[in-house]
C-alpha positions in Angstrom: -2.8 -40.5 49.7 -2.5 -40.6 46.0 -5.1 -38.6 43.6 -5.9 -41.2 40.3 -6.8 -39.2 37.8 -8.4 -39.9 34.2 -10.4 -37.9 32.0 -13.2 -40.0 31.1 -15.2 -42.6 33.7 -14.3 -45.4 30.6 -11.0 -45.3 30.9 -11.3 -46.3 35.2 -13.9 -49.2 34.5 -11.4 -52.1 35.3 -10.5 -49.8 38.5 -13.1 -51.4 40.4 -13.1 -51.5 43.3 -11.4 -48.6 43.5 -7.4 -49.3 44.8 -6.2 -48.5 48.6 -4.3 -45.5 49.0 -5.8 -43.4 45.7 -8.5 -41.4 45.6 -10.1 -40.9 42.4 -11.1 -38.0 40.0 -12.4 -37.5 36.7 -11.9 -34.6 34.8 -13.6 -34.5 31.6 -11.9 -34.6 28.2 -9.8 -31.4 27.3 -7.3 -29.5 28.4 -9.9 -26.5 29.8 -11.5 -29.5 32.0 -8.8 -31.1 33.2 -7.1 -27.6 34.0 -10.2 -27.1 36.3 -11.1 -30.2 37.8 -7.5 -31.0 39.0 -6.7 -27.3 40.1 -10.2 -27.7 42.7 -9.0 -31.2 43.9 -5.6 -30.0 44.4 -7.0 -27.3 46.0 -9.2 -28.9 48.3 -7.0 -31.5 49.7 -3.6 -32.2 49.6 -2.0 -35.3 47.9 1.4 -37.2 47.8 1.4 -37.7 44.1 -0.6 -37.5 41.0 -1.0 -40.5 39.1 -3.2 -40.0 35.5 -3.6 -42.9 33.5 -5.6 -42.5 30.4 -5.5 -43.8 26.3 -3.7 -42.3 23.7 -3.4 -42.1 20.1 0.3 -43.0 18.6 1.7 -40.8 16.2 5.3 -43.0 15.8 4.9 -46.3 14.3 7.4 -47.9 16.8 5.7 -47.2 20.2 3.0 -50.7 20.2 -0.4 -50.9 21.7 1.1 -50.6 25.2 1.2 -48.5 27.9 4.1 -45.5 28.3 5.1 -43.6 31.0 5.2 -40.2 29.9 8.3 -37.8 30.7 7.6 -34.8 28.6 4.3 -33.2 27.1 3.9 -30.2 24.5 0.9 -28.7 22.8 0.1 -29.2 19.4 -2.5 -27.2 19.1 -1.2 -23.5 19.9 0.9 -20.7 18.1 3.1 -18.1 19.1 3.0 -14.5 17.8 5.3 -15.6 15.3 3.2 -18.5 14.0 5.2 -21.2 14.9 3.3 -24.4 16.3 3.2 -25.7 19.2 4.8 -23.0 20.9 2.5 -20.8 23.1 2.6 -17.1 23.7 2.7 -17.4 27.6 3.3 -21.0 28.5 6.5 -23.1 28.4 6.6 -25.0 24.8 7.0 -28.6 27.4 6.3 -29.5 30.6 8.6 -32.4 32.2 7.8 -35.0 34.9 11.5 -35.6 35.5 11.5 -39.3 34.5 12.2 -40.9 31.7 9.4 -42.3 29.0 8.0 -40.7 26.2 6.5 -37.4 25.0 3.1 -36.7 24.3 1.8 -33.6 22.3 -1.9 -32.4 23.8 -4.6 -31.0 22.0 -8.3 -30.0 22.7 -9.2 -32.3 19.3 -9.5 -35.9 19.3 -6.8 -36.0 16.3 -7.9 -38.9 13.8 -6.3 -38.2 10.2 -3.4 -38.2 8.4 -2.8 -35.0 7.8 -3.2 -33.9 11.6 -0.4 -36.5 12.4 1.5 -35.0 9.7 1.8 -31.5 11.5 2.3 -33.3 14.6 4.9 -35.9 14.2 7.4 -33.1 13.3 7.3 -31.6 17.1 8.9 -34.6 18.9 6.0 -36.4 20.2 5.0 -40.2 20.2 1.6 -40.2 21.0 -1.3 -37.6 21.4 -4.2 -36.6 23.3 -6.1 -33.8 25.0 -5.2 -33.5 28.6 -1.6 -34.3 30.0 0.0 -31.4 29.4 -2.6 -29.8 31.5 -2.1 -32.1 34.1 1.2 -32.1 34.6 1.2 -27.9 34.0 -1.4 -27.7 36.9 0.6 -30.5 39.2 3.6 -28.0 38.5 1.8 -25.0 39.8 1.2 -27.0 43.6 4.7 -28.8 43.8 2.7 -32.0 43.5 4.7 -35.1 41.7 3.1 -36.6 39.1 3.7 -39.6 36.7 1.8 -40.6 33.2 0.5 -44.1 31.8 -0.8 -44.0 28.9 -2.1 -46.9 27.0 -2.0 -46.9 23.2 -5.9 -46.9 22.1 -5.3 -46.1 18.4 -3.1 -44.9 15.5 -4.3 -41.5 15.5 -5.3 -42.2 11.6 -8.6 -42.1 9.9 -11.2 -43.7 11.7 -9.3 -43.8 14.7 -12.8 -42.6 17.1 -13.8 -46.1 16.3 -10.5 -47.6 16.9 -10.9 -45.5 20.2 -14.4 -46.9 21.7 -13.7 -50.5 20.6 -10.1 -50.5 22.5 -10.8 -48.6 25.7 -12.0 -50.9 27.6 -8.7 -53.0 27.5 -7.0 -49.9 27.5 -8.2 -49.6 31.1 -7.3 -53.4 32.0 -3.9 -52.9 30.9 -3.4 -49.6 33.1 -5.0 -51.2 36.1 -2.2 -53.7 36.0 0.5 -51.7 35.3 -0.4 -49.5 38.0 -1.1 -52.5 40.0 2.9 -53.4 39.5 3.9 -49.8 39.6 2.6 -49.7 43.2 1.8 -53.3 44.3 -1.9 -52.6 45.0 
């Protein structure tokens, strides 16, 4: 059995009915909550693989409004002692799923200007959001595999919230069917 996992209820609404061989969970938006939620479901029961599909803002004008597999996550929202950003005083500065795609930065802010991207761009990633590193930290923790789709919802630029609630909803479609060719359900 496979555990599908998203943060927000919006981003599974073309996953109905639900697919066979996944069970589904929804963890709330942040790293705290999805650090939680997935660490009781893991805990709970046991599952083959981990399989998060969620949106994402992009930060590097190449990637299109698709959807990427993710291979690497970092946090852009933490400091070491020293001040430098996106490295963390007692977690690794990435996690890696061992596959090949692109990386994502996390952060517990929805990050919507120009200035935000600014400080971000610099750290390696393509895209943002608030939960994957999480995700795939926790995953780590129970030897669980785990892979990433994200599907581009915005530009991560000003007014990109609204970008964000108009484009979810075929951000979902398009992560149903690439799941749906990812694992011919």
């Amino acid at each position: 059995m496979r555990l599908l996992v998203a943060a927000l209820e919006s981003e599974l609404v073309a996953f109905e009915p639900e697919l066979p061989g996944f069970a589904r969970l929804v963890t709330g938006p942040g790293k705290l909550q999805a650090t939680y939620a997935l660490t009781r479901a893991l805990d709970a029961e046991s599952y083959d693989e981990i399989v998060v599909v969620g949106t994402a803002g992009a930060i590097d004008a190449r990637l299109e409004a698709s959807v990427y597999e993710i291979s690497t996550a970092i946090q852009h929202d933490v400091t070491d002692i020293d001040g430098i950003v996106g490295q963390h005083v007692s977690l690794p500065s990435h996690v890696e799923v061992g596959r090949d795609g692109v990386t994502i930065a996390t952060g517990d802010h929805f990050v919507d200007d120009a200035e935000a991207v600014a400080v971000i761009r610099p750290l390696g990633a393509g895209l943002v959001d608030m939960e994957t590193y999480a995700y795939i930290w926790v995953a780590q923790r129970f030897g669980v595999p785990i892979r990433v789709f994200k599907a581009v919802s915005d530009r991560a630029q000003d007014g990109a919230i609204t970008d964000w609630h108009a484009a979810v909803t075929a951000c979902s479609h398009q992560l149903r069917d690439h799941v749906r060719d990812e694992y011919g359900v």
